[in-house]
N, C-alpha and C positions, 0 to 999 in steps of 0.2 A: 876559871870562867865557868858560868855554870851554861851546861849545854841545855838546849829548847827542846820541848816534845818533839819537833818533827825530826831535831838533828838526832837524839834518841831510837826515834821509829826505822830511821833511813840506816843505823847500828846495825840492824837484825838483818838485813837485806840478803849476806849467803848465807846465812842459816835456815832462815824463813825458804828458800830456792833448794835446801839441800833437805827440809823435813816436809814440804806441800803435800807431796805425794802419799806419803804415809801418812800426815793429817787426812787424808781424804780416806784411804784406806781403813785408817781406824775410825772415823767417823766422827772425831774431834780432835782437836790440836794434839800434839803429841806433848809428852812431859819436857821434854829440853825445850820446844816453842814456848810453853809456858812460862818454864824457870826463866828463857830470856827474858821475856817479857817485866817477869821482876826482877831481873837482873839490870833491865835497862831503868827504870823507875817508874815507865809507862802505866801499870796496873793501878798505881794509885797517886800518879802526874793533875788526874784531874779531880779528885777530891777537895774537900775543904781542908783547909792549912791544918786545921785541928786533928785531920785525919791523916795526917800526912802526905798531902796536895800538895799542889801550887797555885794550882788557881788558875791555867792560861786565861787567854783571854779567846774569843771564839774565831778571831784569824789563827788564832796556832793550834785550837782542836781542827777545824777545817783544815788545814794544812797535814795534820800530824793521821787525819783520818785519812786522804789522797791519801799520802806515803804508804800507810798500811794496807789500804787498798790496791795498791798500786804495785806492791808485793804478791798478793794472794785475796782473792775475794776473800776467802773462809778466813784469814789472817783480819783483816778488813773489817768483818764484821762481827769479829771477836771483839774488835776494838770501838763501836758503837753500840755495843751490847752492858760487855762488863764491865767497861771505864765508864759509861754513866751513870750504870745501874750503880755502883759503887757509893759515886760521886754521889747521886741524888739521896741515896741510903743515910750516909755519912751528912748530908745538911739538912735532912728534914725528918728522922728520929726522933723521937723523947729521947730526953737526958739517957733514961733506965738502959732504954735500947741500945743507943749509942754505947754506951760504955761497954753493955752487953756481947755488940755485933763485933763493934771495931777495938775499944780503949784492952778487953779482955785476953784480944790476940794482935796487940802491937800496930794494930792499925794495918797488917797484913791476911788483907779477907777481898776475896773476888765474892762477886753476887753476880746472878745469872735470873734468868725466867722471862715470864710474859705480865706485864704487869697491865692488861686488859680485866675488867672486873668480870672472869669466867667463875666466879665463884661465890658464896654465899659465905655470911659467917653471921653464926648467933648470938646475939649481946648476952655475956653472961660475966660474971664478980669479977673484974682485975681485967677482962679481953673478948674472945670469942671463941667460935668453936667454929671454923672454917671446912667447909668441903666443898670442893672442885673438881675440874678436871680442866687442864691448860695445854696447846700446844703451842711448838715450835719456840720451846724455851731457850730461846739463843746464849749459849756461854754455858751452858746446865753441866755441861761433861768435866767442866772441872772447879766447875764453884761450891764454897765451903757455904754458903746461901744461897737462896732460892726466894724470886718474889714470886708472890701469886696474889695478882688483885682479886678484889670479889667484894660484895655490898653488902651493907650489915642488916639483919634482922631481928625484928624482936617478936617473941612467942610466932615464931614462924611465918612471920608478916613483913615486905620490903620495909624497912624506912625510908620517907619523903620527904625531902628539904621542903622550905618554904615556898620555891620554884618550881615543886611538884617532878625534882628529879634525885633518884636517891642518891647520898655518897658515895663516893666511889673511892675505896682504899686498898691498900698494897700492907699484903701483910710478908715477912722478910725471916724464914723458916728455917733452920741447921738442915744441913741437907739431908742428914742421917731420920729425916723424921718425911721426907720426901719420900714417895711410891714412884719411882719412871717406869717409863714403858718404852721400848726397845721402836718407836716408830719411824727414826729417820734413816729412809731409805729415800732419797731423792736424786735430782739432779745434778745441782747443782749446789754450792756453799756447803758439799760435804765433811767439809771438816770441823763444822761449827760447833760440833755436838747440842744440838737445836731441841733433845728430846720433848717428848712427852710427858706430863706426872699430872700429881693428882695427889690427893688429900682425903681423908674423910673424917668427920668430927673433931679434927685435929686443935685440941688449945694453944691459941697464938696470944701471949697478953698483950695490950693494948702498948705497951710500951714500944712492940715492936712491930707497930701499923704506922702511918701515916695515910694524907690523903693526898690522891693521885696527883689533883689541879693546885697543890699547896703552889702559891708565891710567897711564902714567908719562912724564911731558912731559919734554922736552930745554930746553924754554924756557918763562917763562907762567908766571907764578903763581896766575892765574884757577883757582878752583875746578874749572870748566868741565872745563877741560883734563884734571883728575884724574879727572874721570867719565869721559871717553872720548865717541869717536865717535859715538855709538848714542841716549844721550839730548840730545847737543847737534840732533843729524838731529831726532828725535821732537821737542824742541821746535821747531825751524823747520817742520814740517809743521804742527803744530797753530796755530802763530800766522801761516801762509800760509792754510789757510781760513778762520783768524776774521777774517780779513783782508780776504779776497776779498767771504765772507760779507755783513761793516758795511757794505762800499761799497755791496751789494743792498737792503741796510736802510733806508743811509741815501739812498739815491735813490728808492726806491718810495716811501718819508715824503715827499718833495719834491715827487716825480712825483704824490701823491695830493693834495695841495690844490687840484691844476688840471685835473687829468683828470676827465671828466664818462664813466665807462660807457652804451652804448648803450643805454636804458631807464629812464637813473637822473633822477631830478631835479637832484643837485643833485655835487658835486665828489666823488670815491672817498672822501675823509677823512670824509665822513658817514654813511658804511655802516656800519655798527653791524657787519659780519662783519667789516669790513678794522681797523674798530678791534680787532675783539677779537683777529685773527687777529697783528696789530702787536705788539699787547703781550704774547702769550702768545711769538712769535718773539723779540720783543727780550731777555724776561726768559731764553729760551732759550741764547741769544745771553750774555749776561752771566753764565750761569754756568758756561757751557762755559769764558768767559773766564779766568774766578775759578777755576777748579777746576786749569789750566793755571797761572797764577799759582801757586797754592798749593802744587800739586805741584813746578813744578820750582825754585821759591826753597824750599822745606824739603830740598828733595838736597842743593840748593848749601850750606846750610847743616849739612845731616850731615856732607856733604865735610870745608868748614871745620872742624868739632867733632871728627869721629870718623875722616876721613881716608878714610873708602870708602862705598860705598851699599851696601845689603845687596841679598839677590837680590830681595825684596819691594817697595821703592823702585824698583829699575830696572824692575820687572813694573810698578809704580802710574804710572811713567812713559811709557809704551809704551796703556797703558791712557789715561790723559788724553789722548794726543796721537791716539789711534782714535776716542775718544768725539766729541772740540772737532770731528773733520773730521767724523762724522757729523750731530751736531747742527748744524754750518753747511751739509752737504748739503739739510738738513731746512728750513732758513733760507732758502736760495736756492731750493729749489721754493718754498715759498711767496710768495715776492716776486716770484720768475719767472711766476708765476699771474694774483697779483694784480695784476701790472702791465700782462696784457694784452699787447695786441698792441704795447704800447709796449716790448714787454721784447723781440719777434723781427724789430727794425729792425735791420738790418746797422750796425754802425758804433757803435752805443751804446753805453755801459758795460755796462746792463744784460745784456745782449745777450753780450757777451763774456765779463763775468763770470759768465755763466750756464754760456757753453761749457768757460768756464779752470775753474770748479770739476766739472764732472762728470769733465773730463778727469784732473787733479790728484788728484781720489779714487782714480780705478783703481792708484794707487801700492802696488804689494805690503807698502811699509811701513806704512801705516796699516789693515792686510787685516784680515778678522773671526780671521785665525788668533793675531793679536796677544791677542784676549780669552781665547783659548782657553791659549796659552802662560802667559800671567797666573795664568788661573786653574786652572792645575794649581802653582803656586807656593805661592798662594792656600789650597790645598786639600791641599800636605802632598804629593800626590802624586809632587814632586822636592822637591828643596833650592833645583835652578835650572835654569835653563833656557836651552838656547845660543842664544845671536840677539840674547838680549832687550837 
């Protein structure tokens, strides 16, 4: 019987608990977290079949991302980082590249970076000559590839679509041709290995560019793939805090049968405020869950049906994945609260996951400008709106 991503992800569960800490330490995952990682088939689960996929479908990434979040933020968002970036690599390639990135090394290649257009690149014979500077390359500390978007030039001039906004393309680099820079030092999601790099005049050939907003896959039959970049990323954000989130939930529930507060008679689960404040979180919780669910299996299913998302589905999707990370922000203070000084011991879940999600919010993708792009959609004010 073949096991599902998430039965997979839920494998790693005491190993992930026995290396967190030293992933934080070292400032990206550790090598045995990795090697699980392809040991369980997870790293390249969600690729295209050609690449050695499977293809889920976006109830079992959502699901398989909770699980991994729900381990370890830094774990968590290894896994909305390099299973996409992969995935997307592997279906929207030229032939050349493809063979290049993935067919050359067995179909065993992590990719990492920032695939924001921080960069330039000059049109010249066969590709470009790219230079940049990108941060908070998430997955970078152990990936064999590096994306770095950036928009193309000629004779040192933007190019301009016909909509008067340039391309926007993701060039996809051997890391050994990558410059990093030593810059994460943060909060939280320390173990992500998130770095810093950078490029200068660097020739990428064109084989191994694509363009960011591609809907049209080279490989992959996955619905996924025909929606593009934009709400496969939005779902993995929203299902990395509800993620993070449960683990707060469910360890404050655990932590509350035995914890006695200073004052209390009797164990935290007796407190008529921690009950109600649990239940009014949990339900919270469940239907940010459910609303994520809904939203993005009714795309995939317009996909299938109708072959494109309109501009109103891609807004309701950008929209769910803003709402699920605030309402588990809202989740985790209160659990972070109520759990007392048990929640600001170094080394704890809690503790971590309190820091992995405040840190994980500040992502411009999930930003309040998401509601606002939405709901000028919403409101007739465009047709559509670029980003979303």
């Amino acid at each position: 019987m073949t096991v599902s991503a998430a039965e997979a992800a839920r494998s790693l569960r005491e190993l992930v608990a026995e290396e967190s800490a030293e992933s934080e330490r070292q400032r990206t995952l550790t090598a045995r977290t990795v090697e699980a990682l392809w040991e369980s088939g997870l790293m390249q689960r969600f690729n295209p079949a050609e690449a050695g996929g499977a293809e889920p479908s976006f109830a079992e990434m959502i699901e398989t991302w909770i699980e991994l979040a729900w381990q370890d933020g830094s774990l968590g968002w290894i896994g909305i980082a390099n299973l996409p970036s992969s995935a997307a690599c592997a279906a929207y390639l030229p032939d050349d590249g493809f063979a290049e990135v993935f067919t050359a090394h067995d179909n065993l290649v992590t990719i990492g970076g920032q695939f924001f257009p921080n960069g330039l690149g000059e049109s010249v014979d066969g590709g470009y000559r790219v230079s940049g500077a990108w941060q908070f390359g998430s997955g970078t500390g152990h990936a064999e590839y590096v994306a770095a978007g950036f928009m193309p030039t000629v004779d040192g001039e933007l190019v301009v679509g016909d909509d008067g906004i340039p391309p926007l393309l993701v060039a996809v680099i051997p890391r050994h041709e990558i410059v990093f820079a030593d810059g994460w030092h943060v909060q939280g999601l320390k173990g992500t290995g998130s770095y810093d790099y950078n490029v200068t005049d660097l020739f990428v050939p064109e084989t191994r560019t694509f363009e960011l907003f591609t809907t049209s896959p080279l490989r992959g039959s996955s619905p996924a793939f025909r929606m593009g970049l934009m709400p496969i990323t939005a779902a993995g954000h929203a299902s990395w805090a509800l993620g993070v989130a449960k683990s707060m939930l469910d360890d404050v529930t655990e932590l509350a049968r035995t914890k006695v507060r200073m004052g209390d008679d009797g164990a935290l689960a007796n407190r008529a405020t921690f009950q109600k404040g649990l239940s009014h979180h949990m339900a919270m919780w469940q239907a940010a869950h459910l609303l994520v669910l809904d939203a993005f299996t009714s795309a995939e299913r317009q996909v299938v049906e109708q072959g494109a998302l309109t501009p109103t589905m891609r807004a309701d999707l950008r929209v769910a994945a803003t709402y699920a990370t605030e309402a588990s922000r809202e989740v985790v203070q209160w659990a972070h609260l109520a759990a007392g000084t048990s929640a600001i011991r170094e080394g704890s879940r809690l503790e971590r996951a309190f820091r992995d999600l405040y840190t994980g919010t500040q992502h411009v993708f999930i930003g309040e400008k998401t509601y606002m792009d939405a709901a000028r959609i919403h409101l007739g004010l465009v047709e559509d709106q670029f980003g979303l």
